[in-house]
N, CA and C atoms as a LAMMPS dump frame, in Angstrom:
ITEM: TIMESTEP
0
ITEM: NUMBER OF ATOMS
474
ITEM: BOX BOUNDS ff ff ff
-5.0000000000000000e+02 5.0000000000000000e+02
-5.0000000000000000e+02 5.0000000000000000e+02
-5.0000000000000000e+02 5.0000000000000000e+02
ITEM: ATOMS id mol type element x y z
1 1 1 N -0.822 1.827 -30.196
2 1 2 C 0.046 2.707 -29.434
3 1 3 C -0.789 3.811 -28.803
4 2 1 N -0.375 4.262 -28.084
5 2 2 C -1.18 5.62 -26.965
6 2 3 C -0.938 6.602 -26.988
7 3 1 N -1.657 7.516 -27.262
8 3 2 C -1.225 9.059 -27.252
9 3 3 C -0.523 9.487 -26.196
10 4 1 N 0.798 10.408 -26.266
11 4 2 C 1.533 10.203 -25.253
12 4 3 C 0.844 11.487 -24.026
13 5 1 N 0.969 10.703 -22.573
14 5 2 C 0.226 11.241 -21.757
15 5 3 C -0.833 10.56 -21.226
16 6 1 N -0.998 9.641 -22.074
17 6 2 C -2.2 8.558 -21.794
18 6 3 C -1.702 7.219 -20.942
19 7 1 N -2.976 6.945 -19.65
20 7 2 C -2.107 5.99 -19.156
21 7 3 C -2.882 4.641 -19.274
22 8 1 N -2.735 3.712 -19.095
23 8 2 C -3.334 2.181 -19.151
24 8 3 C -4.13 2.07 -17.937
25 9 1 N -5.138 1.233 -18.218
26 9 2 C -5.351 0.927 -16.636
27 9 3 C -5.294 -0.587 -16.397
28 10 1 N -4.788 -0.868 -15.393
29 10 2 C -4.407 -2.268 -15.406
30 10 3 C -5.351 -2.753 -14.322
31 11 1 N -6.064 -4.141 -14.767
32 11 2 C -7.376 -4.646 -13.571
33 11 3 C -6.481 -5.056 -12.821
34 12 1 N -7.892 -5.444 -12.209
35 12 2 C -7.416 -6.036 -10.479
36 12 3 C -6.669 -7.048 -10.568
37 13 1 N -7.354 -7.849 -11.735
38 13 2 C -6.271 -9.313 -11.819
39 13 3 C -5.063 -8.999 -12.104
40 14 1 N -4.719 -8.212 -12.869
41 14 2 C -3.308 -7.99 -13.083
42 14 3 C -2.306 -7.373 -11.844
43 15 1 N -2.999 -6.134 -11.614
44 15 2 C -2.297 -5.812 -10.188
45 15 3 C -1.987 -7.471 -9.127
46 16 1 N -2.494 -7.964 -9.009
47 16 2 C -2.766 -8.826 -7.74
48 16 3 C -1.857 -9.809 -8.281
49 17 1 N -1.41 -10.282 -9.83
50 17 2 C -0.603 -11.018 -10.281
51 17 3 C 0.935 -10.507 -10.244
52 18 1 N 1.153 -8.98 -10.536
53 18 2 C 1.911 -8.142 -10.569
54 18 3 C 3.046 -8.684 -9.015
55 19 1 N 1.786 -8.284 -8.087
56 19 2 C 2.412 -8.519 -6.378
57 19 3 C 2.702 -9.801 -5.982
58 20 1 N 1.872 -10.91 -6.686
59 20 2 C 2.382 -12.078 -6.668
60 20 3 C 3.585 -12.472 -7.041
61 21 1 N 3.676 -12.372 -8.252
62 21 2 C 5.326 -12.232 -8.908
63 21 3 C 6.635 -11.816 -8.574
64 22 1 N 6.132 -10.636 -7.923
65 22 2 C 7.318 -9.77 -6.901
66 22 3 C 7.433 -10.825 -5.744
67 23 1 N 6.495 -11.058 -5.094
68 23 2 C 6.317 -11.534 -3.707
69 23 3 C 6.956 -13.016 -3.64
70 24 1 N 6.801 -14.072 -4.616
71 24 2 C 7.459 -14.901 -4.7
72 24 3 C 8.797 -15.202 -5.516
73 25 1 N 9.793 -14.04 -5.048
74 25 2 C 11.09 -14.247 -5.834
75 25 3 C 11.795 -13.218 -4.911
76 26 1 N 12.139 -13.272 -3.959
77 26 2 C 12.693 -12.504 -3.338
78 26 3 C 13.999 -12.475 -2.994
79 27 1 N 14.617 -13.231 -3.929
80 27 2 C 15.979 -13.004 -4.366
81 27 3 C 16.176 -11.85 -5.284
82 28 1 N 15.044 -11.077 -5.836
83 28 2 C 15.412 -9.918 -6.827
84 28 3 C 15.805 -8.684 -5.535
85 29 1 N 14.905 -8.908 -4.766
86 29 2 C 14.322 -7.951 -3.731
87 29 3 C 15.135 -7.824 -2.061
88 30 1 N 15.457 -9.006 -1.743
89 30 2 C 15.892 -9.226 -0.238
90 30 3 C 17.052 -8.333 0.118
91 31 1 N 17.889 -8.144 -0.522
92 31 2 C 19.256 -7.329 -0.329
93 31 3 C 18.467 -5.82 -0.517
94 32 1 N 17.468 -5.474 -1.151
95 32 2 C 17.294 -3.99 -0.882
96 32 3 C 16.353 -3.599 0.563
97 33 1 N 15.952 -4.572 1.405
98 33 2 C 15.564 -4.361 2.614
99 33 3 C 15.612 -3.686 3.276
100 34 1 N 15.611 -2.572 3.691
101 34 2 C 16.319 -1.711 4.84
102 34 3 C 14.984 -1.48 6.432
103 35 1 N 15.523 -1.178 7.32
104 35 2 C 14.556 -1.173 8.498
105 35 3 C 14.598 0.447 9.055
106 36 1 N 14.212 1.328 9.011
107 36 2 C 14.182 2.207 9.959
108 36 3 C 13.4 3.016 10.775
109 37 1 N 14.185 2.543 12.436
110 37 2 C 13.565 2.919 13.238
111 37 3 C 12.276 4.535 13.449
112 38 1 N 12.767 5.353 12.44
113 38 2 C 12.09 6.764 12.399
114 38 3 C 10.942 6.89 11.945
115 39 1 N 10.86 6.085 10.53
116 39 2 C 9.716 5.965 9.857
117 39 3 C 9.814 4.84 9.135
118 40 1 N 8.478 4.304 7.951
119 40 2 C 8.23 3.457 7.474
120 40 3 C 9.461 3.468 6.385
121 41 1 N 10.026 2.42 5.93
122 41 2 C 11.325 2.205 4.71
123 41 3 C 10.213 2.086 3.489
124 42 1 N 10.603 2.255 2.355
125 42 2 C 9.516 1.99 1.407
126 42 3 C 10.775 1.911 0.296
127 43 1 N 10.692 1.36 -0.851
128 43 2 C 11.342 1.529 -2.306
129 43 3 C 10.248 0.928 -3.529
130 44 1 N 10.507 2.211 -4.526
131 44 2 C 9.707 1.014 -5.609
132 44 3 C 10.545 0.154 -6.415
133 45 1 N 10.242 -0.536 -6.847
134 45 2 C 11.074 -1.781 -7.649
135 45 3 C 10.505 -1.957 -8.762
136 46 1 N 9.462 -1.337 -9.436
137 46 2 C 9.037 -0.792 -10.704
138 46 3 C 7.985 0.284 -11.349
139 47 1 N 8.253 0.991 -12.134
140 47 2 C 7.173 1.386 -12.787
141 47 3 C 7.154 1.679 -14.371
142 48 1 N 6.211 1.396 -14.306
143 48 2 C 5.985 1.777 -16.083
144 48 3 C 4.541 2.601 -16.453
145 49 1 N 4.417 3.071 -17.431
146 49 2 C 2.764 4.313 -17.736
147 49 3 C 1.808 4.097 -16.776
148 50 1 N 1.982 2.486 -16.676
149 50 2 C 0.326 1.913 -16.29
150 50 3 C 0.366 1.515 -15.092
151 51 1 N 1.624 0.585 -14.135
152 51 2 C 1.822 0.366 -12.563
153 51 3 C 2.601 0.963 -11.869
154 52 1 N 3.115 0.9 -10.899
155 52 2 C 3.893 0.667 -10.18
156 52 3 C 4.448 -0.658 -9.089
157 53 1 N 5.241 -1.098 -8.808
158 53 2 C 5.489 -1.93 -7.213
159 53 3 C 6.411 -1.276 -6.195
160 54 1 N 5.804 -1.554 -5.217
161 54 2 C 6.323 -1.274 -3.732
162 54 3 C 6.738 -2.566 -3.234
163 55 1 N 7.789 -1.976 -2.392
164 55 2 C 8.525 -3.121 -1.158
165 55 3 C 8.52 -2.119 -0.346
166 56 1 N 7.885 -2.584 0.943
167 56 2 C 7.86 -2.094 2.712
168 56 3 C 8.788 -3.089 3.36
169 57 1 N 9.145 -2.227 4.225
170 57 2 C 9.219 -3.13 5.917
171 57 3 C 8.72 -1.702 6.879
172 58 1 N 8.311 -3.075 7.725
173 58 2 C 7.804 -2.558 9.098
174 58 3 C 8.104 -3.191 10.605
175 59 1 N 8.26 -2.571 11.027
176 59 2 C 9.153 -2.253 12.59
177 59 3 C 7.794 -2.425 13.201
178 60 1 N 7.807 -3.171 15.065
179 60 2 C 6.916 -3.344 15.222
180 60 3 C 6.278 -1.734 15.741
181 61 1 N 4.895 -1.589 15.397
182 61 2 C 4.491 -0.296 15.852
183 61 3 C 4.518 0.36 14.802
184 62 1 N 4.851 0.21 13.716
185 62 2 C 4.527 1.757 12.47
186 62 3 C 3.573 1.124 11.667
187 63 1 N 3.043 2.069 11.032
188 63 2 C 1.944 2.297 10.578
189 63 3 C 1.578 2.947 9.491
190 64 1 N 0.663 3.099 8.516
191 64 2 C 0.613 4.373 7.247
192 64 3 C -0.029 5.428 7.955
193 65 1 N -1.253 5.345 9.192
194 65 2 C -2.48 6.519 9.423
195 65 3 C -3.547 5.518 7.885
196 66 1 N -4.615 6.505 8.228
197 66 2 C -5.748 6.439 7.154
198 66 3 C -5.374 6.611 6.229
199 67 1 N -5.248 6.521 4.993
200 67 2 C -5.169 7.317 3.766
201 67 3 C -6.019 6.463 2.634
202 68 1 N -5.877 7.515 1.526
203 68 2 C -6.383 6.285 0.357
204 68 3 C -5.289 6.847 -0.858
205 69 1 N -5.116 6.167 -2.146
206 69 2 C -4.582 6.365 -2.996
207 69 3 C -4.722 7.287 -4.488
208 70 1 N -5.424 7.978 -3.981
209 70 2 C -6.247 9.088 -5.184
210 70 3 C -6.913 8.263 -6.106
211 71 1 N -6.318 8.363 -7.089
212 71 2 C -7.077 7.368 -8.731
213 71 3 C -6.645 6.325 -8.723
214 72 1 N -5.912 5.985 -7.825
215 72 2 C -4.812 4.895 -8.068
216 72 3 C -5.819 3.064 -7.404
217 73 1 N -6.2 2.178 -8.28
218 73 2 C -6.715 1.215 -7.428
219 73 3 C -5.31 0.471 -7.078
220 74 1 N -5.087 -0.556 -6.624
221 74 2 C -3.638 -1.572 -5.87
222 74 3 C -4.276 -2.65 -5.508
223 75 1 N -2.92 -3.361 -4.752
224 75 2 C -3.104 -4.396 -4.25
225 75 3 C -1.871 -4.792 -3.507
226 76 1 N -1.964 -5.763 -2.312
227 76 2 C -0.921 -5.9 -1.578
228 76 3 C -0.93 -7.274 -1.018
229 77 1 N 0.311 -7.638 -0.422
230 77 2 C 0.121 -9.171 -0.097
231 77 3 C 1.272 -8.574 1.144
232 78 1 N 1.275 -9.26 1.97
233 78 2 C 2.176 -9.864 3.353
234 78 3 C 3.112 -10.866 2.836
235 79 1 N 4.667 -10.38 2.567
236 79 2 C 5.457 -11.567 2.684
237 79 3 C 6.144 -12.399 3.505
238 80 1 N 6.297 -11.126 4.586
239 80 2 C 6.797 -11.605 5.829
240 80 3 C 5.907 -11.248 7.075
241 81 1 N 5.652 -11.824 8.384
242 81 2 C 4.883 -11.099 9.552
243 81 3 C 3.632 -11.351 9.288
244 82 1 N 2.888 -10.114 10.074
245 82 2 C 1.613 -9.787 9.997
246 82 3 C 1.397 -8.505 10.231
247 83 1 N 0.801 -7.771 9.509
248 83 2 C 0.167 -6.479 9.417
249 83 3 C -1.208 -6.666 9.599
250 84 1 N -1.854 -5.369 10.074
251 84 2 C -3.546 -5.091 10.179
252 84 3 C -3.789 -4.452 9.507
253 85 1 N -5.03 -4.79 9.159
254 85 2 C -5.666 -3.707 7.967
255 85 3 C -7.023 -2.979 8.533
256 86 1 N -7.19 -1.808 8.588
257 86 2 C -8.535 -1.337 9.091
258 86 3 C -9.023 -0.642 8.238
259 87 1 N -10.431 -1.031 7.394
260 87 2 C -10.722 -0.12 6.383
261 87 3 C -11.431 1.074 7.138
262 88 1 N -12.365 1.893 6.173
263 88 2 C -12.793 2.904 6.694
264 88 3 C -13.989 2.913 5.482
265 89 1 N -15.218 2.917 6.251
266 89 2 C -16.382 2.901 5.159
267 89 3 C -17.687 3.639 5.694
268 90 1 N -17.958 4.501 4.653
269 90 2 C -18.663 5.713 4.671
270 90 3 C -17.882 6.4 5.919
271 91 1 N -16.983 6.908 5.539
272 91 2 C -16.27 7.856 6.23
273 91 3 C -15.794 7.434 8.21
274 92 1 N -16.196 6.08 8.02
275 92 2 C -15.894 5.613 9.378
276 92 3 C -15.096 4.601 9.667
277 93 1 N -13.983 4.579 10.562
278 93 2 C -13.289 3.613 10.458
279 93 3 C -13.591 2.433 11.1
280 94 1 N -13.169 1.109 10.794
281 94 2 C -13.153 -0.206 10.702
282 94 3 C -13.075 -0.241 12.278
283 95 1 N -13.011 -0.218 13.668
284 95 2 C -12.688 -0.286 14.58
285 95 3 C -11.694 -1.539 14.975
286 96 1 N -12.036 -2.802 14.142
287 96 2 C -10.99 -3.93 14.433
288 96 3 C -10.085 -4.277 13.234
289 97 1 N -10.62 -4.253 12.581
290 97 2 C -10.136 -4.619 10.801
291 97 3 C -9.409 -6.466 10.732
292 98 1 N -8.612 -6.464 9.757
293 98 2 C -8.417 -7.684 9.539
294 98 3 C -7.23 -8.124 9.965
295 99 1 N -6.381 -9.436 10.074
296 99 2 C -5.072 -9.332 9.904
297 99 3 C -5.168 -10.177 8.861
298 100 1 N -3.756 -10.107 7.802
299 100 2 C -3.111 -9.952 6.768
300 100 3 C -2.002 -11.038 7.323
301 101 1 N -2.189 -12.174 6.425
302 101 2 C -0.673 -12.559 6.739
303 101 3 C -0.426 -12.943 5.154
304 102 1 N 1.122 -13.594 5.498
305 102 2 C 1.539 -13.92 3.901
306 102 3 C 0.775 -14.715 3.398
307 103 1 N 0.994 -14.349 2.037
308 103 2 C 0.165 -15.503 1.261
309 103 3 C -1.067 -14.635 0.461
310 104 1 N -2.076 -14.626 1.183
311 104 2 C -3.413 -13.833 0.446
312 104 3 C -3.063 -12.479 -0.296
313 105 1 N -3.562 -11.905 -1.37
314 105 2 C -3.102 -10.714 -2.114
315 105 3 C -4.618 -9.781 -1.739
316 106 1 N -4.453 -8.618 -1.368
317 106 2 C -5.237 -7.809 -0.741
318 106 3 C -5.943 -6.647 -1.801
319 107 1 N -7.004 -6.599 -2.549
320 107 2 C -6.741 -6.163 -3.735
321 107 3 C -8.077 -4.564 -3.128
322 108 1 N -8.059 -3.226 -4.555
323 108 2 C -9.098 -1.91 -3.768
324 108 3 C -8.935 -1.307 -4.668
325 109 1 N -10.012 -0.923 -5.202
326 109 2 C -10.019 0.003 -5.881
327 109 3 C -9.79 1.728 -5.834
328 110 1 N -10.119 2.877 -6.233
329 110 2 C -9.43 3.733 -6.402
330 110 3 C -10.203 4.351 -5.256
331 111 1 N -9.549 5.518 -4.268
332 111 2 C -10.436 6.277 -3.239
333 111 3 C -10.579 5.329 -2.391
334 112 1 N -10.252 3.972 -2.234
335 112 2 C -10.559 3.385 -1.027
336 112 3 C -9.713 3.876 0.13
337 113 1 N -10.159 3.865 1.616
338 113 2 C -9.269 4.16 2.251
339 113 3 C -8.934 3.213 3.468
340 114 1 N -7.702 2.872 4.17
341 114 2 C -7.411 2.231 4.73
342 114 3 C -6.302 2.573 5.473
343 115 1 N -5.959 1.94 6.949
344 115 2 C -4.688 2.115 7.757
345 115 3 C -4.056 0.847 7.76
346 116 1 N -2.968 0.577 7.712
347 116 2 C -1.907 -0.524 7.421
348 116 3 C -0.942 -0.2 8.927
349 117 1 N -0.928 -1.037 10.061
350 117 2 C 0.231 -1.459 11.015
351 117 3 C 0.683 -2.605 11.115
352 118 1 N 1.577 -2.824 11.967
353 118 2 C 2.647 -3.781 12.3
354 118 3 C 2.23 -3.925 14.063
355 119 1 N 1.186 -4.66 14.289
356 119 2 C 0.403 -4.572 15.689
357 119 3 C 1.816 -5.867 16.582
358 120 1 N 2.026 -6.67 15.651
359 120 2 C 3.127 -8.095 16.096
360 120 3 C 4.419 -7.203 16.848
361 121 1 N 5.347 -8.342 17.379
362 121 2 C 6.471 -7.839 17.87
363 121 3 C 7.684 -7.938 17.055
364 122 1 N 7.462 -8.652 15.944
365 122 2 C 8.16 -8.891 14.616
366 122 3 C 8.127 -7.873 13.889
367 123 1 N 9.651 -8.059 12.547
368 123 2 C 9.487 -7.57 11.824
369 123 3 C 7.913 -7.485 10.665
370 124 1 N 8.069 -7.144 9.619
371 124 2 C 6.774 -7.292 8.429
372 124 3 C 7.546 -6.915 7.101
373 125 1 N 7.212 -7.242 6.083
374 125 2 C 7.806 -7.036 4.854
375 125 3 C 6.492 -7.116 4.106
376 126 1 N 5.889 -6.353 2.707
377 126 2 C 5.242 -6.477 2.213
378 126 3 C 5.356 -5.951 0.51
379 127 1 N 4.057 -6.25 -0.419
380 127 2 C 4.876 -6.123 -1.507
381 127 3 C 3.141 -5.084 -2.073
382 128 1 N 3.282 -3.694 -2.849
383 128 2 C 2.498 -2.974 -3.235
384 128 3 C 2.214 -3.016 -4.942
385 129 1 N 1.261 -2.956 -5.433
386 129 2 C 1.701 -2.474 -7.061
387 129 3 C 0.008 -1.686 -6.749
388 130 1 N 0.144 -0.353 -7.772
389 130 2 C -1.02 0.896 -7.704
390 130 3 C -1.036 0.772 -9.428
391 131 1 N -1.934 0.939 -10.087
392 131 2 C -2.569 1.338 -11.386
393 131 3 C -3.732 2.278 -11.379
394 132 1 N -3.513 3.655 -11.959
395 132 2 C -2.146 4.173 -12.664
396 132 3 C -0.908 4.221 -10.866
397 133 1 N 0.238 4.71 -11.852
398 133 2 C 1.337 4.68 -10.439
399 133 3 C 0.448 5.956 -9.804
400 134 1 N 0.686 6.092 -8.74
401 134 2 C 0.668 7.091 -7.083
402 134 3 C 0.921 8.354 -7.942
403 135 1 N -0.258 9.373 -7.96
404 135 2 C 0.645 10.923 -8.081
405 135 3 C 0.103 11.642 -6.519
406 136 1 N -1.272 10.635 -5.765
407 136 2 C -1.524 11.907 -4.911
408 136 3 C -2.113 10.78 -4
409 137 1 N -2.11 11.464 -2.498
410 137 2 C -3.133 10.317 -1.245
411 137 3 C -3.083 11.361 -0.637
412 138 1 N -4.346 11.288 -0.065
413 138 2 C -4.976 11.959 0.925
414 138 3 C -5.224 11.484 2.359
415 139 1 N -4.239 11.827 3.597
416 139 2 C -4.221 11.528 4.564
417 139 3 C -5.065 11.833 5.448
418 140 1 N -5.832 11.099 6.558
419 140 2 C -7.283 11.352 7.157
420 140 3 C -6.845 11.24 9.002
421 141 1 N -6.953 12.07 10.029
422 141 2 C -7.068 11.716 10.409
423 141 3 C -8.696 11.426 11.335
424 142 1 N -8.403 11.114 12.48
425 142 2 C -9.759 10.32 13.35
426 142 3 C -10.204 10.874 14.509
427 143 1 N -11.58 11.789 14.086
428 143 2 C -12.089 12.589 14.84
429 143 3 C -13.4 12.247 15.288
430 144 1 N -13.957 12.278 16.993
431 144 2 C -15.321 11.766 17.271
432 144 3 C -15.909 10.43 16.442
433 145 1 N -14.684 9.528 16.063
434 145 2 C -15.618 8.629 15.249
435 145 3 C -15.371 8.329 13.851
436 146 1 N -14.872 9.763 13.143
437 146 2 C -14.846 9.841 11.65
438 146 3 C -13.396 10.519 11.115
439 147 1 N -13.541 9.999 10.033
440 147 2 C -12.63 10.37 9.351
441 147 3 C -12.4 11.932 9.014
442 148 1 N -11.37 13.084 9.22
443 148 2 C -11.619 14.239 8.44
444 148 3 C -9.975 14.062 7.741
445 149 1 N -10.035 14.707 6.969
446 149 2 C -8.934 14.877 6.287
447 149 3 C -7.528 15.867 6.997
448 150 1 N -6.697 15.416 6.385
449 150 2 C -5.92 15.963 7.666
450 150 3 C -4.316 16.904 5.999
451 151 1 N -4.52 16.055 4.988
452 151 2 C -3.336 16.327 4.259
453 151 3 C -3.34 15.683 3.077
454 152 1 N -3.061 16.542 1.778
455 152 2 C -2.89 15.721 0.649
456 152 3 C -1.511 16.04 0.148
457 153 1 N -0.861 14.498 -0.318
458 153 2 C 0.08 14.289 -0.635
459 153 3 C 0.62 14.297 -2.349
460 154 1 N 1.352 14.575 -2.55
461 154 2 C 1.624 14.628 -4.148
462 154 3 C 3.04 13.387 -4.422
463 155 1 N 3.093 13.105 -5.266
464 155 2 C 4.355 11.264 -5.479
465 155 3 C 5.43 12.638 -5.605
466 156 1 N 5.941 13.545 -5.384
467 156 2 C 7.251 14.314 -5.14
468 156 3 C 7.486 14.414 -3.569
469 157 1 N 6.24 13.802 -2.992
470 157 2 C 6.979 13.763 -1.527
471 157 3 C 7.411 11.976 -1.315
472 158 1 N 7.279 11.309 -2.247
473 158 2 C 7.731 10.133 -1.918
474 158 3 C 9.073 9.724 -2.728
């Protein structure tokens, strides 16, 4: 048992199994869908000491910006659509990055940073799990080239 306050850390394999699991049963999940036009929809659909999971949708055109996840490493998969992924390494961003479709699980450790859009004319649906859960991300934006920081976030704004 764990001293209380203490959190687990759950590997990569597990995260990436975590999103798998979610991702292929989407009868738990499909009815909580929502789309909105203003900003990104997000809900979590679990957490416990050691994870969390996320469900997105995305509208074509939205986006996260840069950010990374504080302590938090994750992993993500595409269930529906296609999203882009642009990392950002040594403080510079990816200029093309990857696309993401369903199927592959997208896995990063902690401080990594990355931008997530919806470049298609389609919807996107996707599925998140973070170990430990989200308390903080630090939003970057893109100056001459590089990354500067632009905002840090605390999990009471989500």
């Amino acid at each position: 048992m764990n001293a209380p306050g203490t959190r687990l850390a759950v590997g990569e394999a597990r995260l990436r199994q975590l999103v798998l699991d979610v991702a292929t049963r989407p009868e738990r999940w499909l009815a909580l869908v929502r789309y909105d036009a203003d900003r990104r929809w997000y809900q979590r659909l679990a957490r416990d000491e050691d994870h969390e999971v996320w469900l997105l949708s995305w509208l074509p055109g939205q986006r996260t910006g840069f950010h990374d996840h504080g302590s938090s490493g994750g992993a993500f998969t595409v269930v529906q659509g296609c999203l882009r992924e642009r990392a950002a390494y040594g403080g510079r961003p990816d200029p093309v990055g990857a696309a993401r479709m369903p199927g592959p699980v997208r896995s990063f450790g902690p401080r990594y940073v990355h931008d997530v859009r919806n470049e298609s004319a389609r919807t996107a649906l996707s599925v998140h799990a973070y170990s430990p859960p989200l308390t903080t991300m630090r939003r970057f934006d893109v100056s001459a080239g590089r990354l500067v920081l632009a905002a840090v976030e605390t999990a009471a704004c989500w």
